[in-house]
N, C-alpha and C positions, 0 to 999 in steps of 0.2 A: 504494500500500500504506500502511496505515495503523498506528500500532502504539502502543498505550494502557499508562501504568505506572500501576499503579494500587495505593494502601493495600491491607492485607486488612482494614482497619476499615469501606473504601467498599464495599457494596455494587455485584456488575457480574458479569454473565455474559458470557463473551467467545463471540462466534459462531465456530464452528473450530477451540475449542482443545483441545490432547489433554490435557487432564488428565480423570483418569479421574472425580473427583471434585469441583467447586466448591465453593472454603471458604464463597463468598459470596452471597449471592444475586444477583438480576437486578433492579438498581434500573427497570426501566423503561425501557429504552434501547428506538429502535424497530430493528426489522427491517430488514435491510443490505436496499440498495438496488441491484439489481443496473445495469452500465450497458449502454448496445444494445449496443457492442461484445463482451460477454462474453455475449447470449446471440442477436447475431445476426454470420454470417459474414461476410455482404455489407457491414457497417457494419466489420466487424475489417478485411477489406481493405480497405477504404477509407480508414481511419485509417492503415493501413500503406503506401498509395499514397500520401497525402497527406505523411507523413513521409518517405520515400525523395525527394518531391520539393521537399522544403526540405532535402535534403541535398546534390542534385546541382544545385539554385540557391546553395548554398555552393558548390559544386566552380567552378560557373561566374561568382561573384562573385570567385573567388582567381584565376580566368584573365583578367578584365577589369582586376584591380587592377594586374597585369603590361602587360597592354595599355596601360594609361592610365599606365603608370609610363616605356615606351620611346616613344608616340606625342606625349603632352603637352607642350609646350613651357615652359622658365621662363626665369627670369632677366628681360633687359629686354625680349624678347619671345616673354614668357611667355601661354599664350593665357588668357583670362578666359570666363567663364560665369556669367549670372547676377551680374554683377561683382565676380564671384570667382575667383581663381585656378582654372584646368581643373584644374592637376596637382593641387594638395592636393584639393580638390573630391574632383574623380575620387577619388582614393585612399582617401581617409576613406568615400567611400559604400562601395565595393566592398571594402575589411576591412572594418568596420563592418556591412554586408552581408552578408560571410560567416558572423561570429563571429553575427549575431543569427539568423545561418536555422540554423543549428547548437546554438544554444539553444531556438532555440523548438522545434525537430524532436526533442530532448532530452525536452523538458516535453511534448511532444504524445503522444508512444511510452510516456512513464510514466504519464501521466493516462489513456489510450487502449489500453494494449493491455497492460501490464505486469500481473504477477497483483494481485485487487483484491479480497481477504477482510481483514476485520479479525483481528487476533494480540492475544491478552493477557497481559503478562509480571508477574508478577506479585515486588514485591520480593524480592531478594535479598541476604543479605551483600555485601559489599566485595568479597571476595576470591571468584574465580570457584572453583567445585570443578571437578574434571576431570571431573566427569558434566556440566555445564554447558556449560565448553570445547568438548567433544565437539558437543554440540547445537548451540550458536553454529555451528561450523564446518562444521555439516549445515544450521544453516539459511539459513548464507550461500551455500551449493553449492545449496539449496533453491532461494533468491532466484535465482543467476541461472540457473537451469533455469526459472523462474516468469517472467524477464526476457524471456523470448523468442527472447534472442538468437542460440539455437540453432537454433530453428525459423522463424527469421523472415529466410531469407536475403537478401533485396530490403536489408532495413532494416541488418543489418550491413554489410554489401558498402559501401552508400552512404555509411552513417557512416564507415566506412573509407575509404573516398575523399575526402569532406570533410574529415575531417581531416586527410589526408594534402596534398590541394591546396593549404591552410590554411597550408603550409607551404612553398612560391612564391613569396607576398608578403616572408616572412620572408628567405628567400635573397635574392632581389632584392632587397630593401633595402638585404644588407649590401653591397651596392656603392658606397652614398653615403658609408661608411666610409672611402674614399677609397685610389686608386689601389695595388693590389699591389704592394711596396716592388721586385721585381726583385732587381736586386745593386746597388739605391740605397745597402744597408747596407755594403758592402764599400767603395766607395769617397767623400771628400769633393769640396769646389768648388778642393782645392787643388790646385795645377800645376809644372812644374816655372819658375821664375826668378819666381813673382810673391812679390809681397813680402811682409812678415808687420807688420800695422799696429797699431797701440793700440786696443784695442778701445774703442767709443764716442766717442772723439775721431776716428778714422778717418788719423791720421797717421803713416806709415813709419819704421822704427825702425832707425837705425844702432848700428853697433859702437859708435860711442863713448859714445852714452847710456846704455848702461848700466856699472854700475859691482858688483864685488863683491859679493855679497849679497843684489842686487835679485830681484825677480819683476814682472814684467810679464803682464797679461792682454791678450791678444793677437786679431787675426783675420785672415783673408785679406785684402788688398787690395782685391780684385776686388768685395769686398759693398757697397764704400766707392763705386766706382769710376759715371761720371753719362757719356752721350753727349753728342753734340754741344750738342744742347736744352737741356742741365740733367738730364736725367731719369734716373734711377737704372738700371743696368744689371739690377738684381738685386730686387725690391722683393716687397708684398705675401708670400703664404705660405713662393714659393719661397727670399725674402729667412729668414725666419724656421726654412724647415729647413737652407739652408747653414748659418749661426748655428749652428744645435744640433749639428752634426757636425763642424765647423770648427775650434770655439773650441777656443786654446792659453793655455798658460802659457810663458813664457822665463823662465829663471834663469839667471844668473853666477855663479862658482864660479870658485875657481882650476886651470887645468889638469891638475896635476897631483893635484887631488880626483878626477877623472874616470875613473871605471871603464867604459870603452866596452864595449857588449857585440861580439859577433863578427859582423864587418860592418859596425861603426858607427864604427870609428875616426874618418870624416871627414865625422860627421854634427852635429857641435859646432863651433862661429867663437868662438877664444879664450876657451875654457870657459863659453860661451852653449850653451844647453841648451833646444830645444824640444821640449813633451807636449803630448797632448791632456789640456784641462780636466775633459774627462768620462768619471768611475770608472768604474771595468771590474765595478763590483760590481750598481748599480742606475742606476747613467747622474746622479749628482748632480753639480754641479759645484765643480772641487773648488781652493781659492787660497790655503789655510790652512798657511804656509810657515814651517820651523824652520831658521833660516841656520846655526848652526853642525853640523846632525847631517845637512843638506841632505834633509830630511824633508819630505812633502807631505804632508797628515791630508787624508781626506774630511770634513768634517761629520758627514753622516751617518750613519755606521754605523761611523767611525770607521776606515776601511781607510785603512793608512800605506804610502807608496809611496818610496822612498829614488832621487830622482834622480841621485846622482853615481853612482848602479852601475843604468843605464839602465829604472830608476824600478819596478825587483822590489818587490811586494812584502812587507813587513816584518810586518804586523799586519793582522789585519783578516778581515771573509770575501772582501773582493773574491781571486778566483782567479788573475786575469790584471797583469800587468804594464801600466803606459798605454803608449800604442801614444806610438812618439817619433818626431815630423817631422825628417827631415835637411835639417840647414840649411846656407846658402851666405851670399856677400857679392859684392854686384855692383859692377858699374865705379864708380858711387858710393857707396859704403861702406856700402849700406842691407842688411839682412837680407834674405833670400831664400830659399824652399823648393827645395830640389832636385827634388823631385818629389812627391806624394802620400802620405800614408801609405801604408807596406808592411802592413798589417791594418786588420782593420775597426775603427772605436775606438766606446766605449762599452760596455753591457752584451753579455753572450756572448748567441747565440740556437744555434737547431737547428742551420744549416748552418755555424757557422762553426767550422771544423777548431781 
């Protein structure tokens, strides 16, 4: 469909238009051409076969992308083609494949079978009047009655399937987003008797190092901890998610600051105090420590958490209190968890009570 704006200074007669009257004349334009499709049947279905089967060559390019996405091998023996990797290969042909047989089947249906008269609109104000309105939205209901897509059920069906398949690849992919968390979120790497180490130096922290006032950035043992060989027990990513759900703070404070909540009485070693580092508001991490109000600020957004009354908080949007590790001291005077965090720590999500 074509559709011409045109001066009323420019001479032009529009073929098909309903005005009852033209302001202008007919500079010469030739004679609409009609194409075989619009005046022969044989050649209309046949443009409409030909389109139905560039849609269901989409349908079938979004089943092979899945195919080639669980069969193809990567990594270090990943298979090659044309000495290129199969899997990217494969995948880029077959999306790429799909999304181009879905365009061209697009452009083939409107060049080929959609209504195909010239319209002449001839300027108007700015502002549309409601006789205008009206027309617009008759002639858009016009177009797609003139679209086919009513009468042309092969060609809907298909395109509705095409794009529907189209959307396979999209699921399937979102798999390499990597493993569904589970009740990964509820719990950390921590345990009960392992120790609580300096974070980044990786060395165990005893009662007597610390002293009034302090704050220590803290981590599990275990992230630290090498086998026989040397080689790391904990390493690569899954090293990096204990890290992010681990990490604590310790503070000293004199006992009698210490507002235990209910249950917690025996989860401090001579007004040693351990939280998790990361706010309950948007997961920041958080070290920014006021010794005489025993105050803990996020950065971020500012949410204030007050440790000596089991770390409520005071200010802020964060909602939730930091979850607080109960701590021990072992036969050698070093700090020790008693067990796991009782909550999940970090930001809230859906399931957590």
């Amino acid at each position: 469909m074509s559709i011409e704006k045109h001066d009323a200074s420019v001479p032009h007669t529009g073929v098909g238009s309903d005005l009852a009257e033209e302001p202008i004349g007919n500079p010469g334009l030739p004679a609409h051409t009609w194409r075989p499709t619009d005046v022969d049947d044989g050649a209309a279905k046949r443009a409409e076969r030909q389109v139905a089967a560039m849609f269901v060559g989409a349908m079938v390019c979004s089943v092979l992308f899945v195919v080639v996405y669980f069969t193809a091998e990567i990594g270090d023996n990943q298979d090659v083609f044309l000495g290129l990797g199969a899997s990217n290969l494969g995948l880029g042909l077959t999306l790429g494949g799909a999304l181009l047989l879905i365009g061209v089947g697009v452009i083939q249906w409107a060049r080929k079978l959609m209504a195909d008269h010239e319209l002449v609109e001839m300027r108007h104000p700015a502002k549309s009047s409601e006789e205008d309105v009206a027309t617009t939205v008759a002639a858009l209901s016009a177009g797609a009655e003139e679209s086919g897509i009513g009468r042309r059920p092969l060609i809907r069906n298909t395109m509705i399937g095409a794009l529907g398949m189209l959307g396979l690849p999209a699921v399937v992919a979102l798999r390499d987003l990597g493993p569904t968390p589970g009740d990964a979120l509820y719990s950390t790497i921590w345990s009960e008797g392992m120790r609580v180490a300096r974070d980044v130096l990786g060395t165990p922290i005893k009662v007597s190092d610390m002293e009034i006032g302090d704050l220590i950035n803290g981590q599990p043992m275990a992230i630290f901890e090498v086998d026989e060989e040397g080689e790391p027990l904990v390493e690569g990513v899954e090293l990096y998610v204990a890290k992010s759900k681990a990490s604590v703070v310790l503070v000293r404070m004199e006992p009698d600051e210490i507002t235990p909540g209910e249950g917690r009485e025996n989860w401090s070693v001579d007004g040693i105090l351990c939280y998790s580092k990361i706010c309950t508001h948007v997961g920041c991490p958080i070290s920014l420590y006021e010794q005489q109000t025993h105050h803990l600020l996020c950065p971020c957004h500012q949410s204030t958490f007050d440790l000596a009354d089991s770390a409520r908080v005071v200010f802020g949007p964060a909602a939730r209190a930091l979850p607080q590790l109960p701590l021990a001291v072992d036969d050698e005077g070093y700090l020790i968890a008693q067990s796991d965090f009782t909550e999940p720590v970090g930001p809230s999500f859906w399931e957590r009570g």
